[in-house]
C-alpha positions in Angstrom: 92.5 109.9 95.5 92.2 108.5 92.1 90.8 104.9 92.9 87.7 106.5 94.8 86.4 108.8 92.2 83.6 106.3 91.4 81.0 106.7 88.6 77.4 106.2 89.1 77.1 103.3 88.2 79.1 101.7 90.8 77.1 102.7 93.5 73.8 101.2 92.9 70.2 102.6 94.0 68.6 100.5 96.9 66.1 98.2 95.4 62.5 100.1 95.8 63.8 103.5 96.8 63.3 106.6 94.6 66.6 107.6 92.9 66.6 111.1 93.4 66.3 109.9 96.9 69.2 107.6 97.4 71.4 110.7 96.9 71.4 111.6 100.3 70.0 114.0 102.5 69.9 116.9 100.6 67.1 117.0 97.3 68.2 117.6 94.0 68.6 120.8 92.5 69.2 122.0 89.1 71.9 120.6 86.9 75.5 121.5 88.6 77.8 124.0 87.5 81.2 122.3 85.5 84.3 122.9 87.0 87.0 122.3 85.0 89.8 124.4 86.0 91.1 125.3 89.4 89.3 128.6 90.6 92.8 130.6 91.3 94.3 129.0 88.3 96.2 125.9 87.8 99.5 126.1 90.2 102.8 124.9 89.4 104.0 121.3 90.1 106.7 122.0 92.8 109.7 119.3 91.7 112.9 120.7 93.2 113.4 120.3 97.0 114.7 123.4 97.7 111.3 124.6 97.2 109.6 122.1 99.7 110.7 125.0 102.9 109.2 127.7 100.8 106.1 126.0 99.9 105.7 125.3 103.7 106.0 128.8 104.7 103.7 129.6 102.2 100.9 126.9 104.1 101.8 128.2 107.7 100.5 131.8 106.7 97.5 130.7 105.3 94.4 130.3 107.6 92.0 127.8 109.0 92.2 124.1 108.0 94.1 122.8 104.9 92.8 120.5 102.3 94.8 117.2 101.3 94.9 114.7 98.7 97.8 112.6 97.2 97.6 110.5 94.1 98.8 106.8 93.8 99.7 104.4 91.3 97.3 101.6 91.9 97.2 99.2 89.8 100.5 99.9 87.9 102.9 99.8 91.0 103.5 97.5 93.4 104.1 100.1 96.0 101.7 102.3 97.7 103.9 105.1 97.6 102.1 108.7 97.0 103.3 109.9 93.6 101.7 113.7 94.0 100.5 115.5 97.0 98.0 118.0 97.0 97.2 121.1 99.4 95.1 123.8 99.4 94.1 126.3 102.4 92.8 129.6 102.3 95.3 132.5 101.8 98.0 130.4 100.7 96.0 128.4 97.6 96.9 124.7 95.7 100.2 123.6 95.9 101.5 120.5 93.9 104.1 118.5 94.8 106.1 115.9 93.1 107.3 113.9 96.1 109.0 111.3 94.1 111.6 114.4 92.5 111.4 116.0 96.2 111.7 113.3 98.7 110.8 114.0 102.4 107.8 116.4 103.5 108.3 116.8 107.3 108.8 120.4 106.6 105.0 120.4 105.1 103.8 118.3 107.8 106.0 120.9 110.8 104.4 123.7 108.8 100.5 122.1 109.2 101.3 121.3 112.5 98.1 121.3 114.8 96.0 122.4 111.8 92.8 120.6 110.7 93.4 118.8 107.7 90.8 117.9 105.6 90.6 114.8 103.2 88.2 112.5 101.3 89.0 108.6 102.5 91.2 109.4 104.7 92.2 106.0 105.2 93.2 105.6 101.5 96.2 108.4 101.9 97.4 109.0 105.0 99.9 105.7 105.0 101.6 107.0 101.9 101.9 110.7 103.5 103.0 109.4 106.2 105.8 107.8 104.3 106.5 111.3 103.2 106.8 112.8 106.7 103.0 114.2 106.9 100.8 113.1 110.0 98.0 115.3 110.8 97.3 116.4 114.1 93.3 116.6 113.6 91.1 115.4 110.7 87.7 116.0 108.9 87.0 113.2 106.7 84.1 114.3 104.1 83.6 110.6 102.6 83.0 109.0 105.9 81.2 112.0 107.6 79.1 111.9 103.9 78.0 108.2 105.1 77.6 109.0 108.9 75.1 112.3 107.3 73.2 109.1 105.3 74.3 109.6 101.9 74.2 106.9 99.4 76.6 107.7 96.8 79.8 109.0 98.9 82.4 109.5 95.9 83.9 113.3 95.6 82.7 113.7 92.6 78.8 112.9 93.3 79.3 114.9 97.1 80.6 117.5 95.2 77.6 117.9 92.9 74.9 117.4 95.6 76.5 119.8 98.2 77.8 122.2 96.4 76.5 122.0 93.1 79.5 122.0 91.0 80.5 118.8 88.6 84.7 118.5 88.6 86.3 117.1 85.3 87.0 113.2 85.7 88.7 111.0 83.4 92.2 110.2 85.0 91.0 108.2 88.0 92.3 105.1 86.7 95.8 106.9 85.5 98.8 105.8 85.9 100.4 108.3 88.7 103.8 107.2 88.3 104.1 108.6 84.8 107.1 111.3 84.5 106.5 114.2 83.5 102.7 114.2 84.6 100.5 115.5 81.8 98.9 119.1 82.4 95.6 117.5 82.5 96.4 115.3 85.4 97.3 118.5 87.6 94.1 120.1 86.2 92.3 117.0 87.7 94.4 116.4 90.9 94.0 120.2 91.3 90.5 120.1 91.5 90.2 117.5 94.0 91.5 120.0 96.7 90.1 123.4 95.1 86.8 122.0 96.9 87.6 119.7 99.8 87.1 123.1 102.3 84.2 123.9 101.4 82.5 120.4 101.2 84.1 120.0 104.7 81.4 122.8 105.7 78.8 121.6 103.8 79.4 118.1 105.5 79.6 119.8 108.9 76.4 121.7 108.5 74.6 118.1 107.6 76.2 116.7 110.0 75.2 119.0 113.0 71.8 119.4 112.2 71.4 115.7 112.4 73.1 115.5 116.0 75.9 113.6 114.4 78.6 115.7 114.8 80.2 114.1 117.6 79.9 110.7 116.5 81.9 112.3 113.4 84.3 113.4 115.5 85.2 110.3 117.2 85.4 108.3 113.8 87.7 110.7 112.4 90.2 110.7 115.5 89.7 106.6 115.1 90.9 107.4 111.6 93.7 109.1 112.4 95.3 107.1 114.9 94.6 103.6 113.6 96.8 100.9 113.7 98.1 99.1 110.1 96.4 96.2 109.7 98.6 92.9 110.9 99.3 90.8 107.4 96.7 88.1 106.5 97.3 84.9 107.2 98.1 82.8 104.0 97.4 86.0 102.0 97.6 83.8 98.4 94.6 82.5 99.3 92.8 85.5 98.2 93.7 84.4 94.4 90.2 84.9 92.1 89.5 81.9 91.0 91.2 79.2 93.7 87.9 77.3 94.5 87.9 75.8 91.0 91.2 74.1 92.2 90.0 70.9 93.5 93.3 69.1 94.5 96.3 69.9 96.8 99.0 69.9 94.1 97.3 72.8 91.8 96.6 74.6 95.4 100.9 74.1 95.8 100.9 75.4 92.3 98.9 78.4 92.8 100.8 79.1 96.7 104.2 79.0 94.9 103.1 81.4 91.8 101.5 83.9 94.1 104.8 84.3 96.2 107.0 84.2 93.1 104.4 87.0 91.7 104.6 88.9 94.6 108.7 88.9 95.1 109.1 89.7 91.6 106.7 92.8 92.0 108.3 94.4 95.3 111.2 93.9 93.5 110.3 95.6 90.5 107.8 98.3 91.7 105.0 96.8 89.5 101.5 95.8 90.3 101.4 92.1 90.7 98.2 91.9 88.4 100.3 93.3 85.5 102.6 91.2 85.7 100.7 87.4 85.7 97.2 87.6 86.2 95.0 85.2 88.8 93.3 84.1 85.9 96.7 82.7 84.4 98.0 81.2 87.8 94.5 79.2 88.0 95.3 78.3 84.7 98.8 77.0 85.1 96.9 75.1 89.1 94.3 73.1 86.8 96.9 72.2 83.7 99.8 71.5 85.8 102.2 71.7 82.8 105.3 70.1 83.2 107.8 71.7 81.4 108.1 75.3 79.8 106.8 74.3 76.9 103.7 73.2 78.1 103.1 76.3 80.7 103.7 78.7 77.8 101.0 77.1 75.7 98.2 78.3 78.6 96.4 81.0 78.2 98.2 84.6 79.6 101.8 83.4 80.1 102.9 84.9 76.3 101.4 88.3 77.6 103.9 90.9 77.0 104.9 91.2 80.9 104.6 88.2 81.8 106.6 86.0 79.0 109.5 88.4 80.6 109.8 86.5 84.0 108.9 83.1 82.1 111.6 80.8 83.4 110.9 82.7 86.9 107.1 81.3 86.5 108.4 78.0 85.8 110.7 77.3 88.3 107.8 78.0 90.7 105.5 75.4 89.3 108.3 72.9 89.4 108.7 73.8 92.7 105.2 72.9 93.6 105.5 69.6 91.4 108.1 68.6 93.2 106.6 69.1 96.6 106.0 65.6 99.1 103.1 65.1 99.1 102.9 65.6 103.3 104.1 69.2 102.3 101.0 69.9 99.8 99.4 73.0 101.5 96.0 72.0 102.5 93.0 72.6 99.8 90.9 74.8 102.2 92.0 77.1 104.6 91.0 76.2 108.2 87.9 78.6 109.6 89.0 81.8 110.1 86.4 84.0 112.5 87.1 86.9 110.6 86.3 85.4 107.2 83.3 86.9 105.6 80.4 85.2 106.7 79.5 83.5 103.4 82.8 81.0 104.0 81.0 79.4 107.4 77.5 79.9 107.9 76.6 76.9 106.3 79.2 75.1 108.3 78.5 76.6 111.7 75.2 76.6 112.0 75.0 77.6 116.1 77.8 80.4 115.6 75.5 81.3 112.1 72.9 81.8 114.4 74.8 84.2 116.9 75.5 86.0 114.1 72.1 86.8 112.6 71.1 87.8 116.2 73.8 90.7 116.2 73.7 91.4 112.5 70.0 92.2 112.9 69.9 94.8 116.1 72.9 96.3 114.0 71.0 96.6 110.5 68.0 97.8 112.2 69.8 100.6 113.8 71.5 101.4 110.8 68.4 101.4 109.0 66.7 104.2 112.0 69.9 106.5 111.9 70.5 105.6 108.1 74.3 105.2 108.9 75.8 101.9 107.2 75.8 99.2 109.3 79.7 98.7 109.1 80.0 102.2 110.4 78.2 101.4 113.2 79.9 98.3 114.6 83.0 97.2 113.6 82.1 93.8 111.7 84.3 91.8 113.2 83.2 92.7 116.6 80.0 90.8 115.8 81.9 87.8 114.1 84.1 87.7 117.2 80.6 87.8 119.4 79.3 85.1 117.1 82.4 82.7 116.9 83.2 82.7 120.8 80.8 84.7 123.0 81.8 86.2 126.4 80.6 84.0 129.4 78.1 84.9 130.8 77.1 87.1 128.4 76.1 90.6 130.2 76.1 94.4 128.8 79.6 95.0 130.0 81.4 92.0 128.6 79.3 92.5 125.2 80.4 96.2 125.4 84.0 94.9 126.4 84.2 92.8 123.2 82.7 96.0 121.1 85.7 98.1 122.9 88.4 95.2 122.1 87.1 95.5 118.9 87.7 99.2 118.6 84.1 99.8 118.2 84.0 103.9 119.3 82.5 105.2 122.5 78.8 106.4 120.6 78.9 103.2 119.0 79.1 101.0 122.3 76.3 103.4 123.5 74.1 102.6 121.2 74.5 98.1 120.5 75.7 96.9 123.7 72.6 96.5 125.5 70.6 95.4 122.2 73.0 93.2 120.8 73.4 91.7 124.9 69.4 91.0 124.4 69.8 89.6 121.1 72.6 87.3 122.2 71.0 85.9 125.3 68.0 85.2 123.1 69.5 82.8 121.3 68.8 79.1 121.8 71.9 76.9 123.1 72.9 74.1 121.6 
């Protein structure tokens, strides 16, 4: 959970509202209670995997649903792997786990089988605890039933102090997970994610309900649960920060060949590809086009410690682009892409632009009466894919077809198809 724990300041008050306000739902109450330790004590960290069948008795005995959490190494590892799982359910308490000492977890997942499990992002964790051999059989996601109730600020942290009034220690959200042996103040923290995930699953619940949300909650969490991985994105080095300030194909070529180098060399190593050479220093290298060692290590960023390591690596990838045909230069833009943000073609496709607006509007209203985030209420690519190539004719049931291709839920189709179907025939043809 470690990447979601967000401060304050990354979640921003909504121009002209009150700030007390934008914390959701509930009004502010006194200052919360700290929590710095783990109510029942801080548990062992379970390492040896002759434990693993005892710790999953342990869970089956306990009662009602079971809180989970698991801690990755983003932005140090290339992987996604989880590098500590978390549990905690009434009668049986927080258990730790090292799954990198222990290996598989089926027996935890057997043990938890057809028991509600309870996490914050879901969609953040369950891949990597699937890789360990957990799969829930229900959910109850508190971050996404905290935006479906209307709150603003949705990190565990801030929930935590507006629901239940207690503030939990931060400070390791940015940590490095992989990290052998974990410090005792990283299992203080990771221990207090789960201490309270049960009881702000009630708390959530209770908002929830009295809103007449509860079902709609339900749905998105079973969505959750049984999505799909994304497919991979086309030409995924095109997401470099920085690429529009190379103008020409050759530093594009440049940039292409780094990125894959970058990426193989990271897979291979287990290391975050950022750590290794930087976007900044690939743009770099795309607008100098140095052509020899020499030159590339006299850029800015390729001396850094990591990356002067893989140097002739680096190099031989630039002098593979250099000595690309020209007819083989990858082209400087990519062609449209309907599920590119909008801010890539509206200018560009002014009739689809217009489609667009159309939906986006009978969505943000909505989303504005049922204070629900707009991307929570239709899948946004549902309206780009409405926008980019409508259904013909355009009618309720092929709008609410699209919606369903789309994944949009059953509550959601409910509410837009008819609206965004009026919004759609309203606008002009070309």
């Amino acid at each position: 959970m470690s990447p979601r724990r967000s401060s304050d300041a990354d979640q921003p008050t909504p121009t002209g509202s009150d700030p007390a306000a934008a914390e959701g739902p509930t009004a502010a109450g006194p200052a919360p209670t700290p929590l710095r330790r783990p109510r029942g004590g801080k548990p062992p960290l379970i390492t040896d995997p002759a434990d693993v069948q005892r710790v999953a008795d342990q869970l089956a005995a306990g009662t009602g649903p079971v809180g989970v959490d698991a801690e990755r190494a983003s932005g140090y590892r290339y992987s996604a792997r989880a590098q500590l799982v978390q549990l905690h359910r009434a009668g049986a308490g927080i258990v730790l786990i090292d799954p990198i000492a222990t290996g598989d977890l089926s027996a935890i997942g057997e043990a938890l089988s057809g028991v509600e499990w309870v996490l914050h992002a879901a969609v953040a964790d369950l891949e990597c605890l699937a890789d360990v051999g957990m799969r829930p059989d229900s959910l109850f996601d508190t971050e996404l039933g905290g935006r479906l109730a209307g709150y603003e600020r949705v990190a565990l942290g801030t929930m935590t102090e507006n629901l239940l009034g207690l503030s939990l220690a931060k400070g390791h959200s940015a940590a490095d997970w992989s990290t052998r042996p974990l410090p005792g103040d990283y299992l203080t923290y990771a221990a207090l994610d789960v201490d309270v995930l049960l009881e702000l699953r009630d708390a959530v619940e209770t908002e929830l309900r009295e809103q007449g949300k509860l079902d709609w909650a339900r749905e998105e969490f079973e969505a959750v649960r049984t999505a799909q991985p994304a497919p991979p994105r086309p030409d995924p080095w095109r997401r470099t920060s920085g690429l529009s300030k190379v103008k020409d194909r050759r530093g594009v070529a440049i940039v292409q060949s780094l990125w894959t180098e970058r990426d193989r060399i990271g897979q291979e190593q287990d290391l975050a590809p950022g750590r290794l050479l930087p976007d900044r220093t690939i743009v770099a290298a795309a607008l100098a086009q140095p052509r020899s060692l020499q030159d590339m290590l006299e850029l800015d960023g390729f001396t850094r410690r990591t990356t002067i390591t893989f140097r002739r690596q680096w190099w031989k990838a630039i002098a593979r682009a250099l000595d690309l045909r020209e007819v083989d230069l990858p082209p400087r833009t990519a062609p449209p892409d309907p599920h590119a943000p909008p801010s890539r073609w509206m200018g560009k496709e002014p009739d689809v632009a217009e489609r667009y607006a159309a939906a986006r509007a009978v969505v943000l209203a909505e989303s504005e009466r049922l204070s629900i985030p707009a991307e929570n209420l239709m899948p946004p690519q549902a309206i780009r894919s409405l926008a980019w190539d409508p259904p013909t004719p355009i009618t309720a049931e092929s709008v609410d077809a699209r919606m369903r291709e789309y994944r949009a839920r059953d509550w959601q189709r409910a509410l837009l198809a008819a609206p965004v179907t009026t919004a759609l025939v309203g606008v002009p043809t070309a």
